[in-house]
C-alpha positions as a Markdown table, in Angstrom:
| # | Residue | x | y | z |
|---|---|---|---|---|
| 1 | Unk | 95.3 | 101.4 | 88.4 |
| 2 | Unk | 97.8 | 100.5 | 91.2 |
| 3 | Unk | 100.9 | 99.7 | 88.7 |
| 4 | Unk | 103.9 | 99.8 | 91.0 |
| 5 | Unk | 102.5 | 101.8 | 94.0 |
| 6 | Unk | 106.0 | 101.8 | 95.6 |
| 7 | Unk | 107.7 | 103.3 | 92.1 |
| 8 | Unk | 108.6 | 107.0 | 91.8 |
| 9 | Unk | 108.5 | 107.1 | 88.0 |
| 10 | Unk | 105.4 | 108.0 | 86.0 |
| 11 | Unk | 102.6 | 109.7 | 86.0 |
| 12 | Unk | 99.1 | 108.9 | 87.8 |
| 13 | Unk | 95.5 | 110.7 | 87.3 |
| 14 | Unk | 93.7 | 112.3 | 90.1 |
| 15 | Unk | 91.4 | 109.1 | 90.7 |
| 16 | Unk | 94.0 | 106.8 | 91.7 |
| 17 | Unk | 95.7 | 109.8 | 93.8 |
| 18 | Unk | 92.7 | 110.1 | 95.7 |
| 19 | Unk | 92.3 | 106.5 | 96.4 |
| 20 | Unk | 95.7 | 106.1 | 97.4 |
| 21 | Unk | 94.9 | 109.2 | 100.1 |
| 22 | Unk | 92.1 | 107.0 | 101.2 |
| 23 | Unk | 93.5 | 103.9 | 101.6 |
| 24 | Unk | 96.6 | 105.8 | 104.0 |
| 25 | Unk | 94.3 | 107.9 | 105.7 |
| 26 | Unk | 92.3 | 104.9 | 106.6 |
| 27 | Unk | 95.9 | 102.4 | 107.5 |
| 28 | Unk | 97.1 | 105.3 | 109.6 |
| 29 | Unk | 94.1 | 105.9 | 111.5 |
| 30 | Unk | 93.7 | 102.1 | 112.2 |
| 31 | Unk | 97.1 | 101.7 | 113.1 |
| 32 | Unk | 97.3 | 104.8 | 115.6 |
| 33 | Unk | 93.9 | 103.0 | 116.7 |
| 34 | Unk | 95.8 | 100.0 | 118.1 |
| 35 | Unk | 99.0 | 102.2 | 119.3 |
| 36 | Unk | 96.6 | 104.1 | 121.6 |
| 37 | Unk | 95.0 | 101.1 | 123.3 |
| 38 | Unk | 98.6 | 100.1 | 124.2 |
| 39 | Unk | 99.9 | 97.0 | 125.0 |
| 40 | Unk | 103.7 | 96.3 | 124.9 |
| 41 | Unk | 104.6 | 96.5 | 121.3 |
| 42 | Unk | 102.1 | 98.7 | 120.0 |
| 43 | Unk | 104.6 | 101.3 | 119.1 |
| 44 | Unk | 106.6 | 98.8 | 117.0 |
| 45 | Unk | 103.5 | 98.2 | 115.5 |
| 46 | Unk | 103.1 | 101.5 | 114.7 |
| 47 | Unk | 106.1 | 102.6 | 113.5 |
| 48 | Unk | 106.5 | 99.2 | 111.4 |
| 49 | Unk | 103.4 | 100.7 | 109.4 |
| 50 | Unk | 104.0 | 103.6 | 109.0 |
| 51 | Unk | 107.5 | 103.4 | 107.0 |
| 52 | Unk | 105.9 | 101.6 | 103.9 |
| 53 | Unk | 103.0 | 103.4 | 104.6 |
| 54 | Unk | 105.0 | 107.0 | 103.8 |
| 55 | Unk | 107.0 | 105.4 | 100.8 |
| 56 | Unk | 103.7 | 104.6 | 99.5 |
| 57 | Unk | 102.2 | 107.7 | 100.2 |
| 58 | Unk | 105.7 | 110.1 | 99.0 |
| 59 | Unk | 105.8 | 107.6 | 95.8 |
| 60 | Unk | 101.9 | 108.5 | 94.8 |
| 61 | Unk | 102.5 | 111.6 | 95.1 |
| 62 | Unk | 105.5 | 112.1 | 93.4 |
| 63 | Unk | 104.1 | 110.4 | 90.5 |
| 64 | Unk | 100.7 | 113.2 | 90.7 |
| 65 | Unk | 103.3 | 115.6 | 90.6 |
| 66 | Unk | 104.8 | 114.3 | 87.4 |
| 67 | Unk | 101.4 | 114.2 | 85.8 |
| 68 | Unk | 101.0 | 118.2 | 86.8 |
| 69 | Unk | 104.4 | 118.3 | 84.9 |
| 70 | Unk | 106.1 | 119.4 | 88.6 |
| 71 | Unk | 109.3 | 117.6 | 90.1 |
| 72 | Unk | 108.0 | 115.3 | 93.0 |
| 73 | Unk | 109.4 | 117.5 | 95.8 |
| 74 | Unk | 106.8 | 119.8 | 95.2 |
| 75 | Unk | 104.9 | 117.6 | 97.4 |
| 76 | Unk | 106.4 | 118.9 | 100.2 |
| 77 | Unk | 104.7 | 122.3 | 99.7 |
| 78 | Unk | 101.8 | 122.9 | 102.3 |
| 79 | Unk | 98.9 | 122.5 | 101.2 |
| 80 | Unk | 100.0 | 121.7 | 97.9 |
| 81 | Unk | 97.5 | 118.0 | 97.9 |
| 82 | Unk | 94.9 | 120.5 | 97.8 |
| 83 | Unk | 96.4 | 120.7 | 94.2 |
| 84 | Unk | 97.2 | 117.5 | 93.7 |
| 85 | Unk | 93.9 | 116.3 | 94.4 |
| 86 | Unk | 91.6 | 119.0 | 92.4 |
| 87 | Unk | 94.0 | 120.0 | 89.3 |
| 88 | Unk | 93.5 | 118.8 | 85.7 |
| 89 | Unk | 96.5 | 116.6 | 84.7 |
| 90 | Unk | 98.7 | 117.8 | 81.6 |
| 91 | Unk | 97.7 | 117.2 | 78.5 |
| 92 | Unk | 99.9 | 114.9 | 76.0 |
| 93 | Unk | 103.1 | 113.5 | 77.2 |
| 94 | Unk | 105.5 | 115.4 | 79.2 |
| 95 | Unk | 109.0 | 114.4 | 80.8 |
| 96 | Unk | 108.0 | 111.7 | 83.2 |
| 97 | Unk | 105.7 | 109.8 | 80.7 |
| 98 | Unk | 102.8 | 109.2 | 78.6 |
| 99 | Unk | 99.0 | 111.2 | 79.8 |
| 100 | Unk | 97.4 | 108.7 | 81.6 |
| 101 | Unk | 93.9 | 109.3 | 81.2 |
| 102 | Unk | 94.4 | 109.2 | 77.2 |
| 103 | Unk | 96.5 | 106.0 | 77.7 |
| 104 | Unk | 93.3 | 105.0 | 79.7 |
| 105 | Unk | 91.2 | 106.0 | 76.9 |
| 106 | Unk | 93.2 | 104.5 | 74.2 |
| 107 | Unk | 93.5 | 100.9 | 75.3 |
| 108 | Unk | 89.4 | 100.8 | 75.8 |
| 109 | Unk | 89.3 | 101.8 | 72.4 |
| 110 | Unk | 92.0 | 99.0 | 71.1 |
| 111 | Unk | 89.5 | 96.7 | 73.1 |
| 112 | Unk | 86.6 | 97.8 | 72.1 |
| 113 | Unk | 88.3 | 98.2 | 68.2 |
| 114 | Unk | 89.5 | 94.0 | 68.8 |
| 115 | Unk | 85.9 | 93.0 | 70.0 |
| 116 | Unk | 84.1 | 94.1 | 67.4 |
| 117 | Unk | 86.1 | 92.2 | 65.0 |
């Protein structure tokens, strides 16, 4: 989970989607926290967080889009996280990459196959 978080290409599964949601709402929140009780360069501090911030957030997403089997700039469609939270991820491999939830599956299995050797 977390494999190049700044990386447009590939595909992610909902779980890791959501997290990532989490984890900006929770830096944004903080940072427009500290912007609104001032001080002289709280808006640098701000804005410095928010650019990798939105890469992070536009890459994530892009990448959920792939697993839907969408083009990334679907993203920008409103309300369109509502999808990209709840929906079902494509089954088998598509354009942008192998499923990841079978890739998941399949190197538990290879451990579980070495251990009990």
């Amino acid at each position: 989970m977390f494999k190049n978080p700044f990386s447009f290409e590939g595909r992610i599964r909902r779980t890791e989607y959501g997290l990532s949601y989490l984890i900006y709402m929770f830096i944004y929140f903080t940072a427009l926290t500290i912007l609104q009780l001032g001080g002289d360069y709280a808006a640098m501090i701000f804005f410095i967080c928010l650019i990798p911030l939105l890469w992070f957030m536009w890459a994530q997403g892009a990448k959920r889009c792939h697993d839907l089997g969408n083009n990334g700039w679907y993203q920008l469609i409103p309300f369109y996280v509502f999808w990209l939270l709840f929906a079902d991820s494509k089954p088998g491999t598509n354009e942008y990459g192998d499923n990841p939830k079978h890739a998941e599956a399949n190197s538990r299995n290879d451990y579980q196959d070495r251990s009990l050797q």
